[in-house]
DOTI-557854 format. One record per residue (C-alpha): residue in one letter; y, x, z. Coordinates in nm, 2 decimals. Example, Ala and Ser with C-alpha at 12.3 -4.5 7.8 and 13.67 -1.06 7.14 Angstrom:
BEGIN
<r><res>A</res><y>-0.45</y><x>1.23</x><z>0.78</z></r>
<r><res>S</res><y>-0.11</y><x>1.37</x><z>0.71</z></r>
//
This chain:
BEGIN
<r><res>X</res><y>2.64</y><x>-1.60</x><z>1.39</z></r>
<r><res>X</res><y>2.37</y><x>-1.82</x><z>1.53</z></r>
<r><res>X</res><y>2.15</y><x>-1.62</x><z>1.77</z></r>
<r><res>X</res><y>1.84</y><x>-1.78</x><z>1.70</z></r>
<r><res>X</res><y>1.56</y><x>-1.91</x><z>1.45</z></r>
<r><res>X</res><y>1.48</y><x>-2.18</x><z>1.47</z></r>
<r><res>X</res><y>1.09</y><x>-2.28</x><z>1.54</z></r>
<r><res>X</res><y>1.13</y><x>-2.49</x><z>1.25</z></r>
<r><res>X</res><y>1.30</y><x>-2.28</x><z>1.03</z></r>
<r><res>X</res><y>1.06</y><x>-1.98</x><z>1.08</z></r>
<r><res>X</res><y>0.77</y><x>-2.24</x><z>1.02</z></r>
<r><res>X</res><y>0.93</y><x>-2.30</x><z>0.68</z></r>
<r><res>X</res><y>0.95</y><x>-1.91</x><z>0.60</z></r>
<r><res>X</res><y>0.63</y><x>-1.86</x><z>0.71</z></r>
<r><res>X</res><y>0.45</y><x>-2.06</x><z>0.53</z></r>
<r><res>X</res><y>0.63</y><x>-1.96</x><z>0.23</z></r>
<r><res>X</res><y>0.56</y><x>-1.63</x><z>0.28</z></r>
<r><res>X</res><y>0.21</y><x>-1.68</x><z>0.32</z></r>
<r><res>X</res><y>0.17</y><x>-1.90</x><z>0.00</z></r>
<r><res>X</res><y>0.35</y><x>-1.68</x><z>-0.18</z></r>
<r><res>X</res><y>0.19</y><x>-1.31</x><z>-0.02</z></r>
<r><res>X</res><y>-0.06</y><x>-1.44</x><z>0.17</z></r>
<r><res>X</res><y>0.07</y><x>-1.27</x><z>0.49</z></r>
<r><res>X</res><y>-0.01</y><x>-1.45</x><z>0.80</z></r>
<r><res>X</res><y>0.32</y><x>-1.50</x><z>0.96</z></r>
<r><res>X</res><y>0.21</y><x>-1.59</x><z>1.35</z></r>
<r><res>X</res><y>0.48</y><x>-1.73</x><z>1.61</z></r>
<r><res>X</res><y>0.47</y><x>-1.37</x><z>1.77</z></r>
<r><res>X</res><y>0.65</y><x>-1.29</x><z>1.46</z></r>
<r><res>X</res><y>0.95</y><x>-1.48</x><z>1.48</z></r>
<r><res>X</res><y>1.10</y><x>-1.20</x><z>1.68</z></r>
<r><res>X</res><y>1.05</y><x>-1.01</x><z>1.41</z></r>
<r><res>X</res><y>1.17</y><x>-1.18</x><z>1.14</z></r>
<r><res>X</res><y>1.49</y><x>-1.29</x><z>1.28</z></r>
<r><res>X</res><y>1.61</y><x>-0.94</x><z>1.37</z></r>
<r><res>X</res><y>1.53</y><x>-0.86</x><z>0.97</z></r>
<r><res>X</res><y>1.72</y><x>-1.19</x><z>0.86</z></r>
<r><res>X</res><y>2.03</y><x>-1.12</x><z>1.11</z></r>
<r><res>X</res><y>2.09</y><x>-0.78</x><z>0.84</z></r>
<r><res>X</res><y>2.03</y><x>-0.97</x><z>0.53</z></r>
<r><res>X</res><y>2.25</y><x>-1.26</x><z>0.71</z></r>
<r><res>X</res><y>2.52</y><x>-1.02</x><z>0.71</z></r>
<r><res>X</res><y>2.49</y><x>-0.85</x><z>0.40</z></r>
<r><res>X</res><y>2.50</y><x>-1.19</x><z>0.23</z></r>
<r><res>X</res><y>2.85</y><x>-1.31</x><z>0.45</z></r>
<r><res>X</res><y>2.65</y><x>-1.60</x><z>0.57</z></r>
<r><res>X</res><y>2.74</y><x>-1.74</x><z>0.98</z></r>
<r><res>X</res><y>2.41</y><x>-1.88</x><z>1.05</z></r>
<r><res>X</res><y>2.03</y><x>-1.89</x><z>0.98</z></r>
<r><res>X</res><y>2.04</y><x>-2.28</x><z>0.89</z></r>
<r><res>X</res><y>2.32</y><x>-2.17</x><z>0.62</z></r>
<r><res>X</res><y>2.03</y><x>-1.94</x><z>0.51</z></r>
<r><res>X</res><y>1.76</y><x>-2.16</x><z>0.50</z></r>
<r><res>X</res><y>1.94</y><x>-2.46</x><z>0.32</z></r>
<r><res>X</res><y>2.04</y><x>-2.24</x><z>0.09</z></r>
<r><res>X</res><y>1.70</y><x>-2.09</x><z>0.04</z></r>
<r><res>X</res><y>1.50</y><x>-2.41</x><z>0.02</z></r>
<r><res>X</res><y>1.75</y><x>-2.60</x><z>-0.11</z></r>
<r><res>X</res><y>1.90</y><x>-2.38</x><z>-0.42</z></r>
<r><res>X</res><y>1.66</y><x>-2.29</x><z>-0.64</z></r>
<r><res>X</res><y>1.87</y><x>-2.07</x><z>-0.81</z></r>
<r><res>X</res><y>1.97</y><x>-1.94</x><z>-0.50</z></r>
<r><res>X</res><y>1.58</y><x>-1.89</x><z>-0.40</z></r>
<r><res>X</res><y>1.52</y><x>-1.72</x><z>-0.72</z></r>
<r><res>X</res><y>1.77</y><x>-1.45</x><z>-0.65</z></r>
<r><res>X</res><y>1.67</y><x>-1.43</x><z>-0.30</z></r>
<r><res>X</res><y>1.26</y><x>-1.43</x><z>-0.27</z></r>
<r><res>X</res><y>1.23</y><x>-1.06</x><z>-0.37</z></r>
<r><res>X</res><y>1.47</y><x>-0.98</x><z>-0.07</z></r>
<r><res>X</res><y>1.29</y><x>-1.23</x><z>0.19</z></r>
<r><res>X</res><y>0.94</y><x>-1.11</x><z>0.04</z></r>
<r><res>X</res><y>1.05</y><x>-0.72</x><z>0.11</z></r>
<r><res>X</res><y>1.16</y><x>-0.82</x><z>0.46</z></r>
<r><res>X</res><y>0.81</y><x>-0.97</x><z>0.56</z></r>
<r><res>X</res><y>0.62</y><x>-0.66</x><z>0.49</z></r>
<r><res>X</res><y>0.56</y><x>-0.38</x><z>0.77</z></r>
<r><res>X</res><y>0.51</y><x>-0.07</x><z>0.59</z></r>
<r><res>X</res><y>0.36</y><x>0.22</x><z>0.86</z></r>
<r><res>X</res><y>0.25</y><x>0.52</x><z>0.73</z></r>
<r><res>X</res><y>0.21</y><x>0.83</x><z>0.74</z></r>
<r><res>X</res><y>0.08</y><x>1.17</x><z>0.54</z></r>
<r><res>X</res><y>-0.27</y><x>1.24</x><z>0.61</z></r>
<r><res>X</res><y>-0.36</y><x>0.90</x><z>0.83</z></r>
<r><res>X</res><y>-0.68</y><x>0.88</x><z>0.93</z></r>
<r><res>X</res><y>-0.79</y><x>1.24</x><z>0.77</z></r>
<r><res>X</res><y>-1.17</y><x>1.21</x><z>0.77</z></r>
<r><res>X</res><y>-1.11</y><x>1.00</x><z>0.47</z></r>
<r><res>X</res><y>-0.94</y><x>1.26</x><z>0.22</z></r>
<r><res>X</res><y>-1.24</y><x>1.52</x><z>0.35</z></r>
<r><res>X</res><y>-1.50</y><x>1.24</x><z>0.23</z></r>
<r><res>X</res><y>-1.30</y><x>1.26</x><z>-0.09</z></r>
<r><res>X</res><y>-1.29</y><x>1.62</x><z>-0.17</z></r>
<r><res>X</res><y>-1.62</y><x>1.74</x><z>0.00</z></r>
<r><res>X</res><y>-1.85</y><x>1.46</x><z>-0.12</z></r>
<r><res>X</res><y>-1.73</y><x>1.18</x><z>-0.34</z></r>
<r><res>X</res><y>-1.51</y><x>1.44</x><z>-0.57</z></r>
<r><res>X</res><y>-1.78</y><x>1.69</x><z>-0.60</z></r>
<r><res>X</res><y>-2.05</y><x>1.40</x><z>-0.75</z></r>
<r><res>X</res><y>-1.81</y><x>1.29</x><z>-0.98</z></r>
<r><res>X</res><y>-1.72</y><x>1.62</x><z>-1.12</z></r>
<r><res>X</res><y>-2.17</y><x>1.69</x><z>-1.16</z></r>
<r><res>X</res><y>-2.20</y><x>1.30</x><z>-1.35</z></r>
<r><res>X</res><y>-1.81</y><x>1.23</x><z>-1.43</z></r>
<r><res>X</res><y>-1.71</y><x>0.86</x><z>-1.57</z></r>
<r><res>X</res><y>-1.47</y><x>0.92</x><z>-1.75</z></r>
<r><res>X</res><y>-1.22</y><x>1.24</x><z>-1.87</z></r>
<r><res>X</res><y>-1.01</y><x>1.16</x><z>-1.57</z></r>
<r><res>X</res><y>-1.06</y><x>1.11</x><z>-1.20</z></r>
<r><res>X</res><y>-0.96</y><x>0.76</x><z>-1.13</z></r>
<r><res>X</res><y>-0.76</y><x>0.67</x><z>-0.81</z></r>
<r><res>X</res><y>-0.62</y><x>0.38</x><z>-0.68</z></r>
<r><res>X</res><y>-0.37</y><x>0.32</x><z>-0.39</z></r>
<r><res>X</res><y>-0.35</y><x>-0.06</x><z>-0.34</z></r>
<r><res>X</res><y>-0.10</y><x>-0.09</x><z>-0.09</z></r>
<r><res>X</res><y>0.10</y><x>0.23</x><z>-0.12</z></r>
<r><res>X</res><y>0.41</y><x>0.15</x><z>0.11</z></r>
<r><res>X</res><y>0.67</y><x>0.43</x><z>0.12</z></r>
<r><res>X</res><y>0.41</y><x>0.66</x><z>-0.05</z></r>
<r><res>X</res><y>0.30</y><x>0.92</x><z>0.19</z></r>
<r><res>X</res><y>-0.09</y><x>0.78</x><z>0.10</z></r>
<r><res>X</res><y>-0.07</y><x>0.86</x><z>-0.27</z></r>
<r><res>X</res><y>0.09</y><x>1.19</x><z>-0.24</z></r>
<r><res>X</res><y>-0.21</y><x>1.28</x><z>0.04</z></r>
<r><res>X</res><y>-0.43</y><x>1.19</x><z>-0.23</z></r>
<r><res>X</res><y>-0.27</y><x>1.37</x><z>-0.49</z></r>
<r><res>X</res><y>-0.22</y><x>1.73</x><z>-0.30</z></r>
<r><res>X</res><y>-0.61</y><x>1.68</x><z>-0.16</z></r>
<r><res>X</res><y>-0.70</y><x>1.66</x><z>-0.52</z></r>
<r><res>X</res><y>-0.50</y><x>1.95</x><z>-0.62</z></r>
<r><res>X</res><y>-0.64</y><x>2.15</x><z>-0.41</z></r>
<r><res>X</res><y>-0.97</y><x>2.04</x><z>-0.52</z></r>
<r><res>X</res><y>-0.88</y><x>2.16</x><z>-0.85</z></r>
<r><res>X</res><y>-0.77</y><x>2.51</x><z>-0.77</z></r>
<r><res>X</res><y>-1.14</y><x>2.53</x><z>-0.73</z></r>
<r><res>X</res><y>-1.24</y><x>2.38</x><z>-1.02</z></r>
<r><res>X</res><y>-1.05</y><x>2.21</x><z>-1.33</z></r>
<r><res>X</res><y>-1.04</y><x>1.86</x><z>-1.36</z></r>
<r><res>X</res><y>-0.78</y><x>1.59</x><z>-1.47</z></r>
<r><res>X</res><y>-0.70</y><x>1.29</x><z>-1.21</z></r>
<r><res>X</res><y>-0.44</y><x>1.02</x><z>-1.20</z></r>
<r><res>X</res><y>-0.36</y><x>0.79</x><z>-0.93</z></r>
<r><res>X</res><y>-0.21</y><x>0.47</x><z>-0.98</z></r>
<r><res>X</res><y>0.01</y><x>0.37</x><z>-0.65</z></r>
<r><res>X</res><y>0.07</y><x>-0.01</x><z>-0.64</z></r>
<r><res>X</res><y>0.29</y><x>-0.23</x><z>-0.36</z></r>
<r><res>X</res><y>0.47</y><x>-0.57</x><z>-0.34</z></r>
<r><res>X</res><y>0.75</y><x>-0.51</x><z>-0.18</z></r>
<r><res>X</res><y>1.01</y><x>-0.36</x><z>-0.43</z></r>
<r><res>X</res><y>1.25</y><x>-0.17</x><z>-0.18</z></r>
<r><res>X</res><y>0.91</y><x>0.06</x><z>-0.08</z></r>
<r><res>X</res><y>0.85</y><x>0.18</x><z>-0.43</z></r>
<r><res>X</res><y>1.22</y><x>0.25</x><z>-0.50</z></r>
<r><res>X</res><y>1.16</y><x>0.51</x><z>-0.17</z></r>
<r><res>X</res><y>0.80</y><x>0.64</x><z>-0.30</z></r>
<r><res>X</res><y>0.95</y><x>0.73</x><z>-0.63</z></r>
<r><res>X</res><y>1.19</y><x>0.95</x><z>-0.49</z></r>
<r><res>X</res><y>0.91</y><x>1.12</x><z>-0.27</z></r>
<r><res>X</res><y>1.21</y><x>1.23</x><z>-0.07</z></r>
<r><res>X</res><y>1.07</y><x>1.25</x><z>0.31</z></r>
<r><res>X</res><y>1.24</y><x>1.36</x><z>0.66</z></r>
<r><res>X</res><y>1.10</y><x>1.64</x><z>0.83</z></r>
<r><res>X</res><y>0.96</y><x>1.36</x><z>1.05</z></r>
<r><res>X</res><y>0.78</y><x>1.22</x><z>0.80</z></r>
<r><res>X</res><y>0.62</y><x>1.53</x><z>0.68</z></r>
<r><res>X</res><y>0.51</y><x>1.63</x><z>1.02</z></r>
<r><res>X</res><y>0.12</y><x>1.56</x><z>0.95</z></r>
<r><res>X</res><y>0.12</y><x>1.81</x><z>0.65</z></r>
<r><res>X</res><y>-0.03</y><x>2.12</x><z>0.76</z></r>
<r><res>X</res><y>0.19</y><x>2.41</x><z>0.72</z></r>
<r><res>X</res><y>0.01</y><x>2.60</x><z>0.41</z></r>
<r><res>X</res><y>0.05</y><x>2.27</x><z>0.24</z></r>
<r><res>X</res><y>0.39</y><x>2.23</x><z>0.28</z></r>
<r><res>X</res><y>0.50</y><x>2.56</x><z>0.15</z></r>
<r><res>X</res><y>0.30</y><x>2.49</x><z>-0.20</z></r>
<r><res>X</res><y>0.36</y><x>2.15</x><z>-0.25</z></r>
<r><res>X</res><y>0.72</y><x>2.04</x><z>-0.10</z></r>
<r><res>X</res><y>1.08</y><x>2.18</x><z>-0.16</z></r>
<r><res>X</res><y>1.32</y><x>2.19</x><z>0.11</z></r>
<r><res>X</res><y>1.68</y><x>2.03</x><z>0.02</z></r>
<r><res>X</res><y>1.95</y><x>2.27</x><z>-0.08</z></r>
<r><res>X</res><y>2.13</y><x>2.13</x><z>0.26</z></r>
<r><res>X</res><y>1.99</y><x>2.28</x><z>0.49</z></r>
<r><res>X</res><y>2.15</y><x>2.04</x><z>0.74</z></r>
<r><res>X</res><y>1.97</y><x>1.71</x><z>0.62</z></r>
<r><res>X</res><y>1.61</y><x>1.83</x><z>0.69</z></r>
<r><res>X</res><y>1.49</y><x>1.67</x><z>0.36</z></r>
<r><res>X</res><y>1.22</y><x>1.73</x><z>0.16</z></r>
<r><res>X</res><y>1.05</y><x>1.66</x><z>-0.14</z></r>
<r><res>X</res><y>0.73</y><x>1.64</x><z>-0.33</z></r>
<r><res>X</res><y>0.70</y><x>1.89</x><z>-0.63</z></r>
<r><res>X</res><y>0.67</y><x>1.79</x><z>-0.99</z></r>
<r><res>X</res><y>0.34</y><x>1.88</x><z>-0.99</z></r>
<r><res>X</res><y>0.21</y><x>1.64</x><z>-0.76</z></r>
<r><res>X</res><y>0.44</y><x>1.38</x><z>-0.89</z></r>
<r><res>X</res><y>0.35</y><x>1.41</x><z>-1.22</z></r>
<r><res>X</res><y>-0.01</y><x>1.30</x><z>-1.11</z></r>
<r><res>X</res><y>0.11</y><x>0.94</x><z>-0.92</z></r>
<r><res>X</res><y>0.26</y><x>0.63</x><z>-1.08</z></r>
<r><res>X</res><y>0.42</y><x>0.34</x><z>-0.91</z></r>
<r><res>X</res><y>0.35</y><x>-0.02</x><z>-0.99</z></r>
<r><res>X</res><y>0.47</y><x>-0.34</x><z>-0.81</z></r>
<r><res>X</res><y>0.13</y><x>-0.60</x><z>-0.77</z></r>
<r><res>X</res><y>0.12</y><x>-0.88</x><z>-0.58</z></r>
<r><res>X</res><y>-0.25</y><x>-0.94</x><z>-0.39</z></r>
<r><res>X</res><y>-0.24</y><x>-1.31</x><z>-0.45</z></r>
<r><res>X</res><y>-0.16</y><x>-1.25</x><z>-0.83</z></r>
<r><res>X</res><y>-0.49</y><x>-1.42</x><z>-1.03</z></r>
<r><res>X</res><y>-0.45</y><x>-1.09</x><z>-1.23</z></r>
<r><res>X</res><y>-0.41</y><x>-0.75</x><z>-1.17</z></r>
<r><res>X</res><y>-0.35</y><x>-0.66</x><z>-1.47</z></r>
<r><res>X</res><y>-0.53</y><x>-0.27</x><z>-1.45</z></r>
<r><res>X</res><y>-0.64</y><x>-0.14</x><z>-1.79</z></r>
<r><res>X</res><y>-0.92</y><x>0.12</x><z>-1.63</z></r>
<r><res>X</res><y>-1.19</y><x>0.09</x><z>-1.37</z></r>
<r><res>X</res><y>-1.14</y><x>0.29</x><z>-1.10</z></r>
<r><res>X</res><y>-1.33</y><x>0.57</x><z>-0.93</z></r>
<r><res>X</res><y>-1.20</y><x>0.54</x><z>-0.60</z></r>
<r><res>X</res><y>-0.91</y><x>0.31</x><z>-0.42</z></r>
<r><res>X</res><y>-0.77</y><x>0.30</x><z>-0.08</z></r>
<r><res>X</res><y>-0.72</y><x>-0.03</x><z>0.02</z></r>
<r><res>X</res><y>-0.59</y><x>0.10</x><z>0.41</z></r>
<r><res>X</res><y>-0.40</y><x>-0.10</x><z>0.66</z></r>
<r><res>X</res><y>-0.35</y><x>-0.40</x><z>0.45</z></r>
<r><res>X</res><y>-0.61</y><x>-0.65</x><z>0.53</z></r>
<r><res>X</res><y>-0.54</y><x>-0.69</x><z>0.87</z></r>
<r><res>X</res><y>-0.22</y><x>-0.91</x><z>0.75</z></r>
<r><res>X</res><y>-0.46</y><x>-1.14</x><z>0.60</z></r>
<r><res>X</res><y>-0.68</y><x>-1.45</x><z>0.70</z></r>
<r><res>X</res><y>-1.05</y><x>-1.40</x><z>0.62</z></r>
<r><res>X</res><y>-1.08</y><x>-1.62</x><z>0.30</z></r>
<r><res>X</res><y>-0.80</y><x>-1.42</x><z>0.11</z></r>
<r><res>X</res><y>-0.94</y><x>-1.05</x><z>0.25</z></r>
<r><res>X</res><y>-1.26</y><x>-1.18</x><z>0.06</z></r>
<r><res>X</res><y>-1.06</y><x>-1.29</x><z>-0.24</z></r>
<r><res>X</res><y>-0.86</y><x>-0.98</x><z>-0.26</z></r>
<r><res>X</res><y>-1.15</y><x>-0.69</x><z>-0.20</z></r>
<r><res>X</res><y>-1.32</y><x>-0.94</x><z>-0.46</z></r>
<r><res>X</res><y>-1.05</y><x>-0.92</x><z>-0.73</z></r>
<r><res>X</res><y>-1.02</y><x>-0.49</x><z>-0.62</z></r>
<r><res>X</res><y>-1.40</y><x>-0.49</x><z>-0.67</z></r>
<r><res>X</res><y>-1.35</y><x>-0.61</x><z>-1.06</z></r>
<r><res>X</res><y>-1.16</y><x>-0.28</x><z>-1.08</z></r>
<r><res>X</res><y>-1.37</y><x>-0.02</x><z>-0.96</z></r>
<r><res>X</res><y>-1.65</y><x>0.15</x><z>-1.13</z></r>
<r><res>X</res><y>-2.03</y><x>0.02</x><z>-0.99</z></r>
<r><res>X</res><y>-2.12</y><x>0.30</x><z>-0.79</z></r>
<r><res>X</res><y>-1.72</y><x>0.39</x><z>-0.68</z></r>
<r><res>X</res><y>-1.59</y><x>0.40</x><z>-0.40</z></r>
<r><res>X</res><y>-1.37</y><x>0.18</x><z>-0.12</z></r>
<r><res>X</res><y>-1.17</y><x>0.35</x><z>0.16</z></r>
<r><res>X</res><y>-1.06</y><x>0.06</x><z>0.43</z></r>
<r><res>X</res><y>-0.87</y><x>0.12</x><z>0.73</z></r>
<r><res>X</res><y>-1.10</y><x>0.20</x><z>1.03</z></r>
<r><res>X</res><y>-0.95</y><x>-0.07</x><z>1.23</z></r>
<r><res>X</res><y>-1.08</y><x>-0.32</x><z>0.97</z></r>
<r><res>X</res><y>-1.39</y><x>-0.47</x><z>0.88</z></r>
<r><res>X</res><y>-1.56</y><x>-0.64</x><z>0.59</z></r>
<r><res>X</res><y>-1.87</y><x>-0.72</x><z>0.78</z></r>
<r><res>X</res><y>-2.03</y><x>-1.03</x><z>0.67</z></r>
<r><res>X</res><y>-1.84</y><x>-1.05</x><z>0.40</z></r>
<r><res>X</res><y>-2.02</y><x>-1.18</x><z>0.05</z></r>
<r><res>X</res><y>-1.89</y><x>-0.87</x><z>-0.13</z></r>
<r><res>X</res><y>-2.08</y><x>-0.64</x><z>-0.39</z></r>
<r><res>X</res><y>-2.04</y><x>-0.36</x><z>-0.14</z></r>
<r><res>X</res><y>-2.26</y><x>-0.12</x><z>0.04</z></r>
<r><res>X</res><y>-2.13</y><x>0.13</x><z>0.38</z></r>
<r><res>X</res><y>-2.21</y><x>0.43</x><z>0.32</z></r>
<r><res>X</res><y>-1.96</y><x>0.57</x><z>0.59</z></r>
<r><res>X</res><y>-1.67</y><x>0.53</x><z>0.83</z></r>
<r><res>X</res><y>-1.50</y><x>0.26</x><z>0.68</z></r>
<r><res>X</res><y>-1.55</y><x>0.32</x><z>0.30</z></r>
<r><res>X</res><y>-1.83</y><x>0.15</x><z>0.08</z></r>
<r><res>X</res><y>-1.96</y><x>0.20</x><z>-0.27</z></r>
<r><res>X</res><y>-1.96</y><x>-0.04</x><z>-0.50</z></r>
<r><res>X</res><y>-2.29</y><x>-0.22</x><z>-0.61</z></r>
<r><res>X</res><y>-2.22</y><x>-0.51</x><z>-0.78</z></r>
<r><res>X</res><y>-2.66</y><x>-0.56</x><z>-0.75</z></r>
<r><res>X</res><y>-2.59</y><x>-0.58</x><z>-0.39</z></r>
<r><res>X</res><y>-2.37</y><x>-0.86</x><z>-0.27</z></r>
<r><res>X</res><y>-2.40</y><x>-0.88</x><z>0.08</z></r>
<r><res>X</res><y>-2.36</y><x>-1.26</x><z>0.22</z></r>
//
């Protein structure tokens, strides 16, 4: 098999990749990329990356069957349970207690844009259950990704006991079960918590989101920082059209929307409220 990418092969997948996810695909990334590729190479019975990329540019056919693999391969998806923690107090000590004096709506409206293998949701869904052991409320959170092969994982909520690490012990004994092997070390969300999180895939570039409610609340975490500065505009524009004036963004606190011309206001560490009266420029 050919050791190597190309410079102009990785060009071409990079800038299909950001056309078509808007993921800035830097030359430090062909390292990357081409360890990814050398598996799919292989699962595929191909001898060499030129074999792939004339077949991918070339075939359309072939590119059809193919972009949902290539696309899934040129997303990072870190994360963990409980990341950056200030952020789920925010929600249940001061955002969550407003809502429940003036609510919007008969249900709590959350959204994860940019869920990954699902330990954010479910953070969001067990901080808000035990919100409501305090007081009753109904909430839903709607979980959305682009990459197919993360989704297929979140649904399962089916975590090692790496992964669930972050989860403080009290926590764990209400709201995961242990497999029946005790030798895998596997464990899983409850129904309960399940029951309050659905998947979706969504593409950030999509003109359309395609979300029937405003939302209360989304966590747009960790995602930005694969985007250029004209499409973290467009996108936190187009998530702005779905959240309620006056709810709330969570970003990533390595991020920044400063100077932005968005309808936002900080009111924190790295989460705003939403005043569309108030477009900053």
């Amino acid at each position: 098999m050919t050791s190597a990418l190309t410079p102009r092969q990785f060009a071409d997948f990079s800038a299909f990749i950001a056309q078509h996810l808007g993921i800035k695909m830097p030359p430090s990334k062909q390292v990357m990329l081409q360890s990814r590729l050398h598996r799919r190479l292989r699962e595929l019975g191909l001898d060499s990356f030129a074999e792939y990329h004339e077949r991918f540019f070339r075939d359309e056919a072939a590119q059809a069957d193919e972009i949902e693999h290539l696309l899934n391969l040129a997303t990072t998806n870190k994360t963990d349970f409980f990341r950056e923690p200030e952020h789920f107090d925010i929600l249940a000590r001061e955002i969550l207690p407003r809502w429940l004096q003036q609510p919007t709506g008969s249900v709590f409206r959350l959204w994860c844009a940019g869920c990954s293998t699902g330990e954010e949701p479910y953070t969001l869904a067990i901080t808000l259950m035990e919100a409501r052991a305090r007081q009753s409320f109904e909430f839903s959170i709607l979980a959305t990704d682009v990459s197919t092969r993360v989704l297929q994982h979140a649904r399962t909520a089916i975590y090692s006991e790496e992964q669930i690490a972050p989860i403080p012990q009290p926590l764990r004994a209400k709201y995961l079960l242990r497999s029946r092997d005790r030798q895998n070390r596997q464990y899983r969300i409850v129904p309960e918590v399940r029951a309050h999180v659905s998947f979706g895939h969504l593409n950030f570039l999509a003109p359309d989101y395609g979300l029937r409610e405003l939302m209360d609340v989304v966590f747009f975490r960790n995602v930005m920082i694969y985007f250029d500065r004209p499409t973290q505009t467009d996108v936190v524009t187009k998530i702005c059209h779905h959240l309620r004036p006056g709810g709330h963004l969570f970003i990533a606190h390595s991020e920044s929307l400063q100077g932005q011309p968005l309808p936002l206001r900080l009111r924190g560490p790295a989460f705003f409220q939403h005043e569309p009266s108030a477009l900053r420029t």
